[in-house]
C-alpha positions in Angstrom: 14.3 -14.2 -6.6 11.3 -12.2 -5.6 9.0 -14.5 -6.8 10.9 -17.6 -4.7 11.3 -15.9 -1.4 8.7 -15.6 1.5 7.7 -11.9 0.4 3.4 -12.7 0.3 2.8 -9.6 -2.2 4.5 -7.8 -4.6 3.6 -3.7 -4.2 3.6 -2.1 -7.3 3.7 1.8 -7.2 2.6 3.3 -10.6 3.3 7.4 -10.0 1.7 9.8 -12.8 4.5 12.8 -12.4 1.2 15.0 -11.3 -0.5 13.7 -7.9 3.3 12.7 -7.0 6.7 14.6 -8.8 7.8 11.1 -10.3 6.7 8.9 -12.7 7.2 5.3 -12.5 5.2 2.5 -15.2 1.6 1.6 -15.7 -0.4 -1.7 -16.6 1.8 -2.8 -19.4 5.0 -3.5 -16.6 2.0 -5.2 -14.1 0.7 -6.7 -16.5 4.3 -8.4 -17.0 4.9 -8.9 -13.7 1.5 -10.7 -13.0 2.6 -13.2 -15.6 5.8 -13.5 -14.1 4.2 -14.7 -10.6 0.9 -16.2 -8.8 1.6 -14.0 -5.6 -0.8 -11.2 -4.8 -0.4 -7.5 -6.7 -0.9 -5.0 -4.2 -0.8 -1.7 -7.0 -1.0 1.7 -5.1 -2.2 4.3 -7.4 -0.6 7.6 -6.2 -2.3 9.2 -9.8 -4.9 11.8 -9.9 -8.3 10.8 -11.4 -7.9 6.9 -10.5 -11.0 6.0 -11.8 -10.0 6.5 -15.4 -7.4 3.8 -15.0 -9.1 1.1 -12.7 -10.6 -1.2 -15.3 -6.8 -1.1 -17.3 -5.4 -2.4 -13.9 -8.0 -4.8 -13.2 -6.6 -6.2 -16.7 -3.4 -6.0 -16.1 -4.0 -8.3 -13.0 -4.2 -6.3 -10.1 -5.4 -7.8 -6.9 -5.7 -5.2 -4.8 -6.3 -2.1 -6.0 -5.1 1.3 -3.5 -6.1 4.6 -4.6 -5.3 7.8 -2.2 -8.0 9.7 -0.7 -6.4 13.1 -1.2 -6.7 12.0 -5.5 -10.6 11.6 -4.8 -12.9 13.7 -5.1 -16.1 10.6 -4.8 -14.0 8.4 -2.5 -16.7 6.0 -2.2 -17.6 5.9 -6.1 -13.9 4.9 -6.5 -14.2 2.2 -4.2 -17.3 1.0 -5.1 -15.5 0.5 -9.3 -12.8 -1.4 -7.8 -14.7 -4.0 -6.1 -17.4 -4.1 -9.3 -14.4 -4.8 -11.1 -13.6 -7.6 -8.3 -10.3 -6.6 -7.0 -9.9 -5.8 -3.1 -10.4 -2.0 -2.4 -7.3 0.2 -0.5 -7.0 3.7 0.5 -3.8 5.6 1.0 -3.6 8.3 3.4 -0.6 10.6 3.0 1.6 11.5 6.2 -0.6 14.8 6.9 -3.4 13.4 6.4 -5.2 12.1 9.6 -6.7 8.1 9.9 -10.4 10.3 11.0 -10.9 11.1 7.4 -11.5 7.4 7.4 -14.0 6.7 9.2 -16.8 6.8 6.6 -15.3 4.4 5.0 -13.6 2.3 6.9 -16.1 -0.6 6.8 -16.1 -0.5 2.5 -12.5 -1.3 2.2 -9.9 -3.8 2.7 -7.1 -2.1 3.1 -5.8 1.1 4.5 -2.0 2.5 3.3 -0.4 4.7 5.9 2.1 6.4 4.1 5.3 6.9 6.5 6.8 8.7 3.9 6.2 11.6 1.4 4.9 9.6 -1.5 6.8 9.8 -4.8 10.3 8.4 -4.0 12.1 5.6 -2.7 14.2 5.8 -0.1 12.8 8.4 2.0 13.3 7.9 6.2 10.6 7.0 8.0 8.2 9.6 9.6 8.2 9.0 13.7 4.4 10.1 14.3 3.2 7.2 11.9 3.5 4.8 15.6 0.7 7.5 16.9 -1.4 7.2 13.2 -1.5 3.1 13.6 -2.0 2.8 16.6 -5.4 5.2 16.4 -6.1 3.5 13.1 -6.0 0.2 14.9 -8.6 1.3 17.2 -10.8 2.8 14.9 -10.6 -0.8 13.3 -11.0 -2.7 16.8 -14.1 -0.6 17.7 -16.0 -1.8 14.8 -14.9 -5.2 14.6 -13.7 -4.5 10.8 -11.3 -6.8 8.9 -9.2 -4.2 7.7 -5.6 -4.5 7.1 -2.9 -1.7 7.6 0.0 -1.1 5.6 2.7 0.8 5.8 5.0 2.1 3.3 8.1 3.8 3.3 10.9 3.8 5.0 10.5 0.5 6.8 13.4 -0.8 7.9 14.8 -4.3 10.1 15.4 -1.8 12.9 12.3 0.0 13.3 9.5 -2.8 12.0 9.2 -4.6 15.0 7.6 -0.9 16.9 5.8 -1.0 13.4 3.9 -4.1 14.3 3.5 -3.6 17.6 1.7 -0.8 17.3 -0.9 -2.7 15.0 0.1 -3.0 11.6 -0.2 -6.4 9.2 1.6 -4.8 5.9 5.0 -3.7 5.6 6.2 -2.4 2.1 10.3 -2.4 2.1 11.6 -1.7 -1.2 14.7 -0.2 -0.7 15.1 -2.3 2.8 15.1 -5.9 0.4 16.5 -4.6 -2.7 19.3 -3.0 -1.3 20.6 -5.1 1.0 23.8 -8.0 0.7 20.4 -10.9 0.7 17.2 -9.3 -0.4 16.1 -13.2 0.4 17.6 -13.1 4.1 16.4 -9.6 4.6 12.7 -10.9 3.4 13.0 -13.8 6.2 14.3 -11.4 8.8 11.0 -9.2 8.2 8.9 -11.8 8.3 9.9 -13.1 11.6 8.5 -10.3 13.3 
């Protein structure tokens, strides 16, 4: 169903039970679902030591590979192994953490993750000052003329992504938004008509 609707990625959260208090699957179920679909695999990485695992998920068939800046200690060496490996290059920020700490970096990657949730579980509402987070992120893009995009994930819902977009964003993950709803399919086109 997934795989037929309009969604344009499928984001895979693998979750290591130490950088996050849940643990979720790892290359093996990617690895399934890659072979399942030709859409792009957006795999966040909310693990400690990232870099031990890239080359597995580059394998697996990872497009886009997000790893979190408060799980790196050499930021720029784990970005610079996931491009070698030829996947696009993200960086997840959690909700504390302000979109400054990017600015070093911000013209090596592809993607930034804003979490708008705790990371670690579904379900989770979504975190009000996240609106203030993209829209500085936005400019921080803007002002160098980067092509970076901005994704959001958690708690995303029908209700509040249109504020999500206006304030700048391109990505919106919503899990429990599709999956739990009457028509994931309906619910997919709603989101996209934003």
């Amino acid at each position: 169903m997934l795989d037929k609707s309009k969604a344009d990625w499928f984001h895979l959260d693998v979750m290591d039970g130490r950088f996050v208090p849940n643990i979720s699957f790892g290359p093996m179920i990617i690895e399934f679902i890659r072979s399942t679909t030709s859409k792009c695999c957006d795999v966040h990485l909310m693990i400690e030591e990232p870099e031990k695992y890239a080359e597995a998920f580059k394998k697996a068939g990872a497009d886009i590979l997000t790893v979190h800046y408060e799980a790196c200690i050499h930021l720029h060496r784990n970005i610079q192994q996931i491009k070698s490996l030829g996947m696009k290059a993200g960086v997840a920020i959690n909700p504390h953490t302000p979109v400054e700490v990017l600015k070093d970096i911000l013209a090596e990657i592809d993607l930034v993750c804003l979490m708008s949730v705790n990371p670690g579980f579904g379900g989770q509402s979504f975190i009000p000052q996240t609106i203030e987070k993209i829209k500085a992120l936005r400019r921080m893009i803007t002002e160098k003329n980067l092509n970076v995009l901005i994704e959001i994930d958690g708690g995303v819902t029908l209700e509040n992504a249109p504020s999500i977009i206006a304030a700048g964003a391109d990505v919106l993950v919503a899990g429990n938004t599709v999956l739990k709803s009457a028509n994931p399919s309906q619910t997919i086109d709603a989101l996209k008509a934003f």
